[in-house]
Legacy VTK file of the C-alpha trace (Angstrom):
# vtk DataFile Version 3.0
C-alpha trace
ASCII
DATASET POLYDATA
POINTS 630 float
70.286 1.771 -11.837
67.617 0.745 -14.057
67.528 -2.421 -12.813
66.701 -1.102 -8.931
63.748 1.181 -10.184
62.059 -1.839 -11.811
62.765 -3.679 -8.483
61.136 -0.357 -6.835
58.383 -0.329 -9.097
57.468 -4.426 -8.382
57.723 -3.292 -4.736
55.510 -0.620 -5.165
53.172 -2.621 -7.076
52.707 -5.128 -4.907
52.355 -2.732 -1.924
49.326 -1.546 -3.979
48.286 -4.995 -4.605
48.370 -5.780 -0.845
44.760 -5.300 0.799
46.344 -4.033 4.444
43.367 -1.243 3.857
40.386 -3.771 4.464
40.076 -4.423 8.138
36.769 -6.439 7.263
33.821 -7.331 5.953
31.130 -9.940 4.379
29.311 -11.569 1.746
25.575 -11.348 1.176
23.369 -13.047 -1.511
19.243 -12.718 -2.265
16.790 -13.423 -4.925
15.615 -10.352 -7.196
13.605 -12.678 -9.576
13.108 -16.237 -10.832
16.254 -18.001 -10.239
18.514 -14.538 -9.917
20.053 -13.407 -7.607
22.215 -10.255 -6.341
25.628 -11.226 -4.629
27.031 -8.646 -2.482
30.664 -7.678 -1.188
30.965 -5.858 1.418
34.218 -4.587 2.887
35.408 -2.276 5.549
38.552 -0.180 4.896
40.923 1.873 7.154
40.888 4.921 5.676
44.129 5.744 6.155
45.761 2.648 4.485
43.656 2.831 1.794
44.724 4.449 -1.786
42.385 4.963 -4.440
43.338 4.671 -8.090
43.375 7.424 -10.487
44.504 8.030 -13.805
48.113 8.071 -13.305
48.722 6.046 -10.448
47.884 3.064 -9.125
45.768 2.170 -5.569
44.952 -1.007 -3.571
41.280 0.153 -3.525
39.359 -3.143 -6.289
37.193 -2.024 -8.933
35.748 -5.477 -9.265
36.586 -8.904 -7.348
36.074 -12.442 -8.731
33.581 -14.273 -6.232
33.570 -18.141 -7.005
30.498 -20.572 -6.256
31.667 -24.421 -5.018
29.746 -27.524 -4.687
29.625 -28.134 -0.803
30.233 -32.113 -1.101
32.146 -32.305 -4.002
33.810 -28.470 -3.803
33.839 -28.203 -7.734
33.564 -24.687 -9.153
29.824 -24.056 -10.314
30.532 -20.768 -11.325
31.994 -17.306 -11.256
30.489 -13.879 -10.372
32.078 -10.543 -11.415
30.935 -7.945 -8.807
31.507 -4.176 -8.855
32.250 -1.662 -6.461
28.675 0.414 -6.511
29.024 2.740 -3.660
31.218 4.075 -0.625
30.517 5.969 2.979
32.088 6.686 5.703
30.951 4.773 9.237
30.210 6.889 12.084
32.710 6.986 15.287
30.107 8.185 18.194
33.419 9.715 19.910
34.830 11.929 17.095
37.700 13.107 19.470
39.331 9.606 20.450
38.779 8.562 16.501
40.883 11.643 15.113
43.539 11.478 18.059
43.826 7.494 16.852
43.510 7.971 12.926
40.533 5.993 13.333
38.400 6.591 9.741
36.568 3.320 8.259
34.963 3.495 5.196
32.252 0.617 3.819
32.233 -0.068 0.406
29.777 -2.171 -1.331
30.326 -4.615 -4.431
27.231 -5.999 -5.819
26.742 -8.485 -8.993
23.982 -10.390 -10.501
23.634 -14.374 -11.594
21.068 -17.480 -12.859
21.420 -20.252 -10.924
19.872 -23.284 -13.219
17.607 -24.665 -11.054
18.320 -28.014 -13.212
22.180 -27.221 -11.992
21.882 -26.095 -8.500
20.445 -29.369 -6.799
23.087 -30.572 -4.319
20.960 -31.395 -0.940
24.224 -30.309 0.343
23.732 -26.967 -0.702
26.547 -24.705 -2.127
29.625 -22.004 -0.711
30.640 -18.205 -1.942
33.958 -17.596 -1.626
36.040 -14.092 -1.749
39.673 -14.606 -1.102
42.438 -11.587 -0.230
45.623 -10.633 0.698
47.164 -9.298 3.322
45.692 -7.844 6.579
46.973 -5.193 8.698
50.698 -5.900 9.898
49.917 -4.267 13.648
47.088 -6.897 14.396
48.169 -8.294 17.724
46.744 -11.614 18.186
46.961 -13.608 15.213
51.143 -14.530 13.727
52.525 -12.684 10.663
49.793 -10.284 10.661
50.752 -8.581 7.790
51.064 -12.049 5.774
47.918 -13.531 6.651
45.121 -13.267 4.167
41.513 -13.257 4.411
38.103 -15.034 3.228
34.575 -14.096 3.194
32.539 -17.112 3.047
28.877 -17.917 2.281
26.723 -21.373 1.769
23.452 -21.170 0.409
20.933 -24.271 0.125
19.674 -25.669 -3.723
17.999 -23.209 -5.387
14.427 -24.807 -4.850
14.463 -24.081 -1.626
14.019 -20.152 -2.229
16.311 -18.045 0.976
18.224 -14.986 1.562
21.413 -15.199 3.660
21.128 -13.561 6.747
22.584 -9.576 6.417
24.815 -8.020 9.103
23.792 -4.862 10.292
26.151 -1.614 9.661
28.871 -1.744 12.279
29.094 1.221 14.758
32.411 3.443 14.453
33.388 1.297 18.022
36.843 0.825 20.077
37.307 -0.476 23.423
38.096 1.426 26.356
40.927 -0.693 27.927
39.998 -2.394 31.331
35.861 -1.251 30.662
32.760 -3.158 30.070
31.939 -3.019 26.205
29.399 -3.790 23.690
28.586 -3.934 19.982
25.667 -4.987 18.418
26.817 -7.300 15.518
23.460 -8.578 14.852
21.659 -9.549 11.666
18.172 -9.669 10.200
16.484 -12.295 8.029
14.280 -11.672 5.290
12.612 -15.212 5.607
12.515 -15.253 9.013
14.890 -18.599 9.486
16.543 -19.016 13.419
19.562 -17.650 13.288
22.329 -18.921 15.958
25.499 -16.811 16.303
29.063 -17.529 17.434
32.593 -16.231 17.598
34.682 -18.149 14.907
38.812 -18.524 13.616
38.729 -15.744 11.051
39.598 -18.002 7.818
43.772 -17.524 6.296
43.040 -18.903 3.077
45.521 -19.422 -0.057
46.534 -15.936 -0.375
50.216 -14.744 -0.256
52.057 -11.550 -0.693
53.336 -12.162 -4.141
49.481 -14.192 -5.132
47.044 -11.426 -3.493
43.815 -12.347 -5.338
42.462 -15.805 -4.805
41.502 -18.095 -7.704
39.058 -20.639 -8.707
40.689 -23.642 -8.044
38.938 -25.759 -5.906
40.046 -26.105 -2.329
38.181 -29.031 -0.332
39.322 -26.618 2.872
40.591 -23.389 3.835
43.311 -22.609 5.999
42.726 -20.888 9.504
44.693 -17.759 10.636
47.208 -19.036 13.446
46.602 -17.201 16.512
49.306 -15.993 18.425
51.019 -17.286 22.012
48.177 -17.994 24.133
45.119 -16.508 22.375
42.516 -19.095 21.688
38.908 -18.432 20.009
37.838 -18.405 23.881
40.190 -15.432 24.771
40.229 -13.713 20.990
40.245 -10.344 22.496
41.943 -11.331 25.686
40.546 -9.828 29.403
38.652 -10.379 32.684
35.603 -11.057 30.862
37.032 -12.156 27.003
34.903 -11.588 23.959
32.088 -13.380 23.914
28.904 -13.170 21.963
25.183 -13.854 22.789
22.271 -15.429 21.365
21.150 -12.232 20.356
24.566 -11.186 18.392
25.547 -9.080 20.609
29.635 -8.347 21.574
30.798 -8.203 24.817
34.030 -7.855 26.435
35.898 -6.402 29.190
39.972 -6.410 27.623
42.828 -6.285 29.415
45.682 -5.182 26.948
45.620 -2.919 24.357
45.918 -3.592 20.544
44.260 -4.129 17.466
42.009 -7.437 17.664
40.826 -9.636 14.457
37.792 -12.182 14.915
34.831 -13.576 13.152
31.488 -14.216 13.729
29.548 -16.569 12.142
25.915 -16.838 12.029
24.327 -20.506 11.342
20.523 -19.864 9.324
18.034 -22.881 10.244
14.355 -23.270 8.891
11.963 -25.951 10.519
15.308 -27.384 13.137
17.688 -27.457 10.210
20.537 -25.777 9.043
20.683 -24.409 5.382
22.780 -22.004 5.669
26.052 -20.044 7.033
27.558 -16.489 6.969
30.375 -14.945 8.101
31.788 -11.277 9.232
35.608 -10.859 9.169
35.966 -8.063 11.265
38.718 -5.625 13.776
38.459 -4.139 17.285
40.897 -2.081 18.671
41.570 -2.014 22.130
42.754 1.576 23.775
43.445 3.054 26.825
41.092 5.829 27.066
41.146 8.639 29.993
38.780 8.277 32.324
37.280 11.090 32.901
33.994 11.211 31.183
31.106 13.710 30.622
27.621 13.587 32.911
25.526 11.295 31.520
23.294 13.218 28.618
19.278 13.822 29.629
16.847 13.164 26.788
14.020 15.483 26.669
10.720 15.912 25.175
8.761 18.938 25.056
11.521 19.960 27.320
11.018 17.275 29.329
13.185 13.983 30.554
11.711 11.009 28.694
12.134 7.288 28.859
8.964 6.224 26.429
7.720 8.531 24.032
4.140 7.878 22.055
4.025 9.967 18.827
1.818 10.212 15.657
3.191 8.290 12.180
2.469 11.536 10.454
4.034 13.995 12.903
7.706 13.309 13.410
9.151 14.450 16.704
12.125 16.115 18.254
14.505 14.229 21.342
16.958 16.607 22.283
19.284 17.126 25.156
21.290 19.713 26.719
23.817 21.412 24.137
27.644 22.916 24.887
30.195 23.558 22.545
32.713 20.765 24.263
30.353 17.822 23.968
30.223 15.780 20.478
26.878 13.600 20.811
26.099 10.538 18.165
22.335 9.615 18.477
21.879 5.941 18.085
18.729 4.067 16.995
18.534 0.313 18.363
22.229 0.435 19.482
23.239 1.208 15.992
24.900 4.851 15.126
22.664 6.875 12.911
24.650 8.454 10.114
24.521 12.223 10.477
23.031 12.672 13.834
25.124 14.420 15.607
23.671 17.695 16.951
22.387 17.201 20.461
19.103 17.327 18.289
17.168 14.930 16.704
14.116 14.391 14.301
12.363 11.428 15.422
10.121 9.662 12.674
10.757 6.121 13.127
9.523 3.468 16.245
12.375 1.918 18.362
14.747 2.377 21.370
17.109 5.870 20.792
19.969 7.239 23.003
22.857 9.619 22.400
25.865 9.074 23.138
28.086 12.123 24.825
31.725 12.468 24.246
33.932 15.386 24.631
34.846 17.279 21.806
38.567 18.027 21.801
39.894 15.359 24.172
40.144 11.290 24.010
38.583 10.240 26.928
35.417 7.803 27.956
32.163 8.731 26.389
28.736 8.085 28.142
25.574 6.904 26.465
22.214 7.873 28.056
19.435 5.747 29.149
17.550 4.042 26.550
14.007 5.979 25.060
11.203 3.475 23.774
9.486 5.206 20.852
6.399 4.001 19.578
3.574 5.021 18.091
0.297 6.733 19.225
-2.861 4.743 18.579
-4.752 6.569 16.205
-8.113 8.000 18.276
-10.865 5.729 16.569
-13.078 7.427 13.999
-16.432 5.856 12.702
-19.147 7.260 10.845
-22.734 6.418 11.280
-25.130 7.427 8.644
-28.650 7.484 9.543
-29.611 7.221 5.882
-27.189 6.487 3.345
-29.837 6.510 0.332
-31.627 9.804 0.059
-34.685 10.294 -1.637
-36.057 13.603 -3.015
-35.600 16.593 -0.379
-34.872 14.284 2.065
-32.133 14.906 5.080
-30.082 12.361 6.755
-27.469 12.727 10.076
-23.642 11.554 10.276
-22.396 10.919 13.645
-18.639 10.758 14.463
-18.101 7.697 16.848
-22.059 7.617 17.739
-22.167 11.236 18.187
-20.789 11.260 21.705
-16.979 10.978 20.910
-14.360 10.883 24.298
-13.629 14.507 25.250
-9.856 15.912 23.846
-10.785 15.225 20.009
-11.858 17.694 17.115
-13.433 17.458 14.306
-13.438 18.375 10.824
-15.983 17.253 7.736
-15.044 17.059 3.946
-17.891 16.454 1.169
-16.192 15.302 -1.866
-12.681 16.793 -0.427
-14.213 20.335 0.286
-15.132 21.308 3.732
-18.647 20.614 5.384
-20.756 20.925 8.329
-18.521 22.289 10.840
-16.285 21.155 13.401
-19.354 19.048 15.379
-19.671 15.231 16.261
-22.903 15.263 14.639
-23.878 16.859 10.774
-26.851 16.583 8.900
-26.114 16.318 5.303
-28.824 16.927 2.156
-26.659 15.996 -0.490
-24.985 13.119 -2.152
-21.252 12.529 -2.231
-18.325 11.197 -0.091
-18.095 12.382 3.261
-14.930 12.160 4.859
-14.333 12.521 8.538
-11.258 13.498 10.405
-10.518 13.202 14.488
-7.496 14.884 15.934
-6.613 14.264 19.018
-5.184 17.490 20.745
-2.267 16.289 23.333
-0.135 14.455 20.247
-1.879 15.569 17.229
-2.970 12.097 15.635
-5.373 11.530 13.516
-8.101 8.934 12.424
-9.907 9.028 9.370
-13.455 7.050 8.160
-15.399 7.986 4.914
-19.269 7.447 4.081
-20.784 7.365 0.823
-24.657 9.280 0.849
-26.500 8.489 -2.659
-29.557 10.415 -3.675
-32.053 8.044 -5.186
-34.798 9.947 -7.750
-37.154 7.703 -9.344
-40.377 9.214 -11.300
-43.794 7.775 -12.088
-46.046 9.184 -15.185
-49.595 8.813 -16.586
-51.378 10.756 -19.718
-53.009 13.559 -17.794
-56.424 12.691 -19.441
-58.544 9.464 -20.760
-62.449 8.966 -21.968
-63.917 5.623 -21.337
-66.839 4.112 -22.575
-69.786 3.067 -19.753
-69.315 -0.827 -19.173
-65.817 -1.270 -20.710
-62.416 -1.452 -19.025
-59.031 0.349 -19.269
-55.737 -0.717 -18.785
-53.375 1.708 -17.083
-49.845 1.225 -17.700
-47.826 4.324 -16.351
-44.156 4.903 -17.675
-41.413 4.337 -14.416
-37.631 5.741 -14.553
-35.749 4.021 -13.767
-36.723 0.604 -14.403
-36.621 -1.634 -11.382
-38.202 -5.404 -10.023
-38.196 -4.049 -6.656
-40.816 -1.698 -6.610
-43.848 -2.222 -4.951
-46.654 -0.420 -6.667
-50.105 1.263 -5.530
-53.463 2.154 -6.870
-55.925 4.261 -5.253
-59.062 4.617 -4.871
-59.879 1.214 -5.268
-63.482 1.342 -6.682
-63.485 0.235 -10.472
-60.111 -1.655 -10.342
-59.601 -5.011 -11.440
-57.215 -6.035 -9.207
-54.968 -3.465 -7.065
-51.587 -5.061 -7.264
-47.994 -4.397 -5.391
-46.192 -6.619 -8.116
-46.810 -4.805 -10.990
-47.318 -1.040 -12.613
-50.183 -2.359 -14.844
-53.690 -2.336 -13.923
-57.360 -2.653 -15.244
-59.603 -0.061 -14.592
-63.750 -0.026 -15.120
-65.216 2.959 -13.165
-69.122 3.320 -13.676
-68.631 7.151 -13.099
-65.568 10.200 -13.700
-62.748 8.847 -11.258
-58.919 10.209 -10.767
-56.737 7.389 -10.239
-53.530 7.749 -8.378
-50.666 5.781 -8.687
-47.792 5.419 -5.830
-44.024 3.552 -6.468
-42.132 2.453 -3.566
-38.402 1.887 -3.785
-36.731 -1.316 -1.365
-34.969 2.531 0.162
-38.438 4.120 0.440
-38.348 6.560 -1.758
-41.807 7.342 -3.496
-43.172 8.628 -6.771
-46.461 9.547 -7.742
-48.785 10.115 -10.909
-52.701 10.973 -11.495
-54.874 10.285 -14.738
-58.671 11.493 -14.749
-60.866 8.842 -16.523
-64.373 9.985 -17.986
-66.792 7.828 -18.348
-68.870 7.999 -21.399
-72.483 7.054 -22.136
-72.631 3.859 -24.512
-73.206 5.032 -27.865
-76.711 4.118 -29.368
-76.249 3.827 -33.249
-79.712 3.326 -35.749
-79.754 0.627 -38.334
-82.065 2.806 -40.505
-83.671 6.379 -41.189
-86.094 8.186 -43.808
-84.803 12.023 -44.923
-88.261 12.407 -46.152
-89.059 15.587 -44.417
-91.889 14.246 -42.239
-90.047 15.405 -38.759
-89.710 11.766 -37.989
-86.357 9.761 -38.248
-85.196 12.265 -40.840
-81.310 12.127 -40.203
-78.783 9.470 -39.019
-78.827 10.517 -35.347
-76.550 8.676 -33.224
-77.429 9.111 -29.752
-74.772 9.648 -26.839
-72.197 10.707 -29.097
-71.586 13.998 -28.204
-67.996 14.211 -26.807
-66.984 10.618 -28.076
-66.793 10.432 -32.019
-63.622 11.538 -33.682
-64.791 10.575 -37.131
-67.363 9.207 -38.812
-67.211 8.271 -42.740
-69.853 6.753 -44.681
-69.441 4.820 -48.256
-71.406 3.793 -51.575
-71.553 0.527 -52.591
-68.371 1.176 -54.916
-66.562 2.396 -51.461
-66.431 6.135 -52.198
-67.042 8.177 -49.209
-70.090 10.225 -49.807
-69.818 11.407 -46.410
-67.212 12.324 -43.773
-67.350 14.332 -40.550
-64.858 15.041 -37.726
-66.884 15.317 -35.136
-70.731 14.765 -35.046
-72.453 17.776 -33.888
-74.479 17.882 -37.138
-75.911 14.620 -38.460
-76.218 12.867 -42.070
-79.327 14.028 -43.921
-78.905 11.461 -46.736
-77.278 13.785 -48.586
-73.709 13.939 -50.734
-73.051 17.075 -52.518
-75.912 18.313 -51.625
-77.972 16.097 -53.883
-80.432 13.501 -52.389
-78.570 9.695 -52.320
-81.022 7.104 -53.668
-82.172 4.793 -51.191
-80.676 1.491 -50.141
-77.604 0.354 -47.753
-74.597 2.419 -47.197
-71.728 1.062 -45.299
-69.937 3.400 -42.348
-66.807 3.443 -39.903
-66.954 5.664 -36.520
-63.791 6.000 -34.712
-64.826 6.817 -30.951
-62.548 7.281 -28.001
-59.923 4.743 -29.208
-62.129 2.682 -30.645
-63.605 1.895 -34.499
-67.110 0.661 -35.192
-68.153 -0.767 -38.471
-71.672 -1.140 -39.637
-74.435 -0.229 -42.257
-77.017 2.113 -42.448
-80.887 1.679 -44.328
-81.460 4.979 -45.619
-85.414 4.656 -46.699
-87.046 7.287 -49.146
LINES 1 631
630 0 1 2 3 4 5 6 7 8 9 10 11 12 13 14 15 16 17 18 19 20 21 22 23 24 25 26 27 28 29 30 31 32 33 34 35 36 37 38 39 40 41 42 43 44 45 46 47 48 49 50 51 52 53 54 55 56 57 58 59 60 61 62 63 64 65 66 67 68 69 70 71 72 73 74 75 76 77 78 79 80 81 82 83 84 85 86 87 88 89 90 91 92 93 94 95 96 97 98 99 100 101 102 103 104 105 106 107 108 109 110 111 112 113 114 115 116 117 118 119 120 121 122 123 124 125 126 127 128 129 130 131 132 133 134 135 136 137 138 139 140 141 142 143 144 145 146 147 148 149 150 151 152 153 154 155 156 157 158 159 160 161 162 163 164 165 166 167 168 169 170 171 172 173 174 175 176 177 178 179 180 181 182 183 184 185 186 187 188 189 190 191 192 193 194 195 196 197 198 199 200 201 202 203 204 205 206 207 208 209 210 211 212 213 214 215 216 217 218 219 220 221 222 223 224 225 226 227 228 229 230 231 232 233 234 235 236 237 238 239 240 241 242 243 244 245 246 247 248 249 250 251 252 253 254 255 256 257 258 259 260 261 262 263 264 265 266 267 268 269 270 271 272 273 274 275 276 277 278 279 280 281 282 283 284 285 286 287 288 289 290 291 292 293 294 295 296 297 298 299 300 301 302 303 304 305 306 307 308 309 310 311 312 313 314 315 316 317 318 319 320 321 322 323 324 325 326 327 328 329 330 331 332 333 334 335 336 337 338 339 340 341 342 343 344 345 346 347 348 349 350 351 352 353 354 355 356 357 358 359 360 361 362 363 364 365 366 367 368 369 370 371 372 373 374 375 376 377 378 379 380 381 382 383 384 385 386 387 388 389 390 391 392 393 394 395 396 397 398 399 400 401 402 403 404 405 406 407 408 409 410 411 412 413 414 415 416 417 418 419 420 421 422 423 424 425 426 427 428 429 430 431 432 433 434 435 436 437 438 439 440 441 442 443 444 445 446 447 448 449 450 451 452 453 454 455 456 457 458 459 460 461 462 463 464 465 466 467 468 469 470 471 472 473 474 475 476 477 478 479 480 481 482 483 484 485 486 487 488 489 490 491 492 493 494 495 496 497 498 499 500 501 502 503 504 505 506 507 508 509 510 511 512 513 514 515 516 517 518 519 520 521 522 523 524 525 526 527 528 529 530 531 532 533 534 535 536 537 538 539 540 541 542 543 544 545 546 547 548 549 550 551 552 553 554 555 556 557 558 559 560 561 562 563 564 565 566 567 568 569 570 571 572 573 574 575 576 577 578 579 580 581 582 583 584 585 586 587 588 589 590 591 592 593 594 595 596 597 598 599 600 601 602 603 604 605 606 607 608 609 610 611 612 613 614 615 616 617 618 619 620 621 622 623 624 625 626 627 628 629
């Protein structure tokens, strides 16, 4: 007894090890940084073969799988990659009814690991091969021998590493079977992230070194791999056998029309080529099964827009749409997007936010039968209506006004308007708005059949410059002035102004500075020009002052004649005058000279003789000597 439950447990075991549950699937490798790169596993399980471990019992569902790298000439192991399972989902059967009534559930589940390739290492012109070996496949495939025997490989080649690619990747399979005796098609297309040529064809799905008691392949290296051996009278040119057997076109794209029903295996290889040659190779493994379906089958579904049947459809990038078409409670509907089933979409709705060519498909609901797929809807985008500003002005100076105008101020009709100023609203919903202040204006044109928009911004910049002079100056009759007025801010590119002209050196445009030598009281006015026109002015009033006539000598005698040191013309221009002994003590000092020197200090008499003095007078000094006679 004991010894027939260990034989029952081995059996079970193995059953478990067995990988009957994967009915496909592919390999997929791409750079993520110098030298690095993520290898991906991707299978496709049968739901309803497939058992997922727990903590008590067992399941044929992988955690991990061993992928191996080989040398393509000499087929030596370069090295080993542990990959993961990361993620599951379910794919999407567009006729729901047919895929319950068959147990049809498939379930993708994604394996992903990371490695450095040595560039040093990885330099065989030859290129290299990724290789994921399993066993077994479903026993009630009907075209290959020993079905349930047979294993299966996912294979890869890559070029050296200095020449930098990612494989080709497969797009998501469609949920798909084949109505018996009916055209069919599946896209089984894939997209390249470098943009090589890819060239597609229908290849011997690979056997490999797999058995029932060895299910996981090793590392050994294998300078081959064995074929699967089709059965009596299927060829790769009749794989799914039929009036028109499946084929595939340049574009990766299944067709068939089948003539028995039956589960199908095949593979199709894509060849990647850059500049005319080939550097690399991918492969799907991958089922069909072949049904007879009834043939009734619904009207074909209308899509509508705005409640309207549509073939092309123009919408804005920021306002998502809606297709829809006509809803009943015995129709299932699966909305595709570029032949492919989107996941989810279902409802005989759908929220359109994405560019390409959608249908629906429309199956019944509680009964296996044909399904019918409407005509295909091109959806692009809208052109954005154009939006330009003009500015008039885009430097303001001082109370100055300037005009924005929205596309030139006479914009197509169908648009409106709307103005921001530093993200708050201004000036109103016209073409045309005449702005006073600085800031970022930002315009926005909405087109009123399909709501887009189109956007422009304008900077306006207030320029303020200044210009000052004293407000006064005194200036003695026969002598120049210079007048150098303070600017803000500071800047080579004025161009400068004097007025009037009479009594100026030289009136200049280069330069703020100027001499002045008026022979009577003038104003002079000073204008700055900025390179945006923007002006400043300032004003000085100059007197002009009689030359002061100073004595060399006077007698304080008392005889009315010469009695004080009179300086003549002075009135208005002296500021001080001090006057010294021959020691240079000041005997005398005045601020001002409305009363003049009598030859006195402390009000005693001075003795006669010379007696030095300084006059300061309208920015100037004068130093001399004085006779004082007795």
């Amino acid at each position: 007894m004991l010894r027939y439950l260990l034989l029952f447990f081995l059996f079970l075991k193995s059953t478990f090890l067995l990988a009957n549950h994967i009915v496909g699937g592919e390999l997929k490798m791409k750079p993520t940084a110098a030298n690095t790169f993520e290898i991906s596993l991707i299978q496709y399980w049968d739901k309803k073969n497939l058992t997922i471990p727990t903590g008590n019992t067992g399941g044929n569902r992988d955690p991990d799988a061993d992928v191996y790298i080989y040398n393509k000439r000499t087929h030596q192991l370069t090295d080993m990659v542990k990959v993961t399972l990361r993620s599951t989902s379910d794919i999407e059967y567009q006729n729901k009814a047919c895929a319950t009534s068959r147990s049809m559930s498939t379930v993708i589940g994604i394996y992903t690991g990371s490695i450095y390739l040595d560039p040093q290492k990885y330099v065989e012109p030859e290129g290299y091969y990724v290789v994921w070996e399993r066993c077994c496949r479903n026993s009630d495939i009907n075209n290959i021998v020993d079905p349930g025997a047979a294993g299966m490989v996912f294979y890869l080649e890559f070029p050296p590493v200095a020449l930098r690619n990612t494989s080709p990747e497969f797009q998501l399979p469609n949920g798909q079977y084949i109505c018996n005796k009916k055209g069919f098609t599946m896209n089984m297309s894939a997209v390249d992230a470098d943009g090589d040529e890819l060239r597609y064809s229908l290849v011997t799905p690979m056997n490999g070194y797999t058995t029932t008691g060895n299910a996981k392949g090793n590392s050994s290296s294998k300078a081959t791999y064995p074929l699967i051996t089709w059965a009596s009278g299927v060829s790769i040119s009749n794989v799914i056998p039929g009036s028109s057997p499946l084929a595939v076109d340049k574009n990766g794209i299944l067709k068939v029309t089948s003539e028995f029903t039956g589960l199908y295996v095949f593979a199709i290889q894509i060849e990647e080529y850059r500049n005319g040659k080939k550097i690399g190779l991918v492969r799907r493994d991958f089922q069909l099964l072949v049904i007879d379906c009834n043939d009734e089958r619904p009207e074909q579904p209308i899509v509508m827009f705005n409640a309207q049947p549509v073939t092309e459809v123009k919408f804005c990038p920021e306002k998502p749409i809606q297709l829809e078409t006509s809803s009943a409670q015995d129709w299932f509907y699966q909305w595709q997007l570029n032949g492919l089933n989107i996941p989810g979409a279902t409802d005989s709705r759908i929220t359109v936010k994405d560019t390409g060519s959608y249908s629906v498909v429309k199956s019944f609901s509680k009964k296996c039968s044909r399904d019918t797929s409407s005509t295909i809807i091109r959806v692009s985008y809208s052109k954005p209506p154009e939006a330009v500003i003009t500015v008039e002005k885009s430097v303001l100076c001082r109370d100055e006004k300037t005009r924005l105008l929205a596309n030139g101020g006479t914009p197509s009709p169908g648009l409106n308007f709307s103005w921001k100023l530093d993200n708050a609203l201004f000036g109103g919903n016209d073409p045309i708005i005449t702005a006073d202040k600085p800031g970022l204006y930002n315009l926005v044109i909405t087109e009123t059949s399909l709501g887009c928009t189109g956007q422009d911004t304008a900077s306006v910049h207030l320029e303020l410059i200044s210009v000052t002079l004293p407000e006064k100056a005194s200036l003695i009759e026969s002598r120049k002035m210079t007048l150098t007025p303070e600017i803000s801010p500071p800047d080579l590119t004025y161009t400068y102004s004097w007025m009037p002209d009479e009594g100026l050196a030289v009136n200049t445009l280069i330069s703020p500075a100027i001499d002045v030598a008026p022979l009577q009281p003038t104003n002079y006015t000073i204008e700055i020009t900025s390179s945006n026109g923007c002006k400043a002015d300032a004003t000085i009033q100059i007197n002009v002052i009689d030359k002061m006539h100073i004595p060399s000598a006077f007698s304080p005698n008392n005889d009315g004649i010469n009695d004080t040191f009179e300086i003549f013309n002075a009135k208005g221009q002296i500021e001080t005058l001090r006057i010294y002994n021959r020691w240079g003590e000041v005997i005398y000092s005045s601020t001002g000279y409305d009363v003049p020197w009598n030859g006195t200090s402390h009000d005693e008499p001075v003795p006669p003789g010379i007696y030095p003095y300084t006059i300061k007078a309208s920015g100037e000094t004068f130093r001399g000597e004085i006779l004082l006679l007795r």
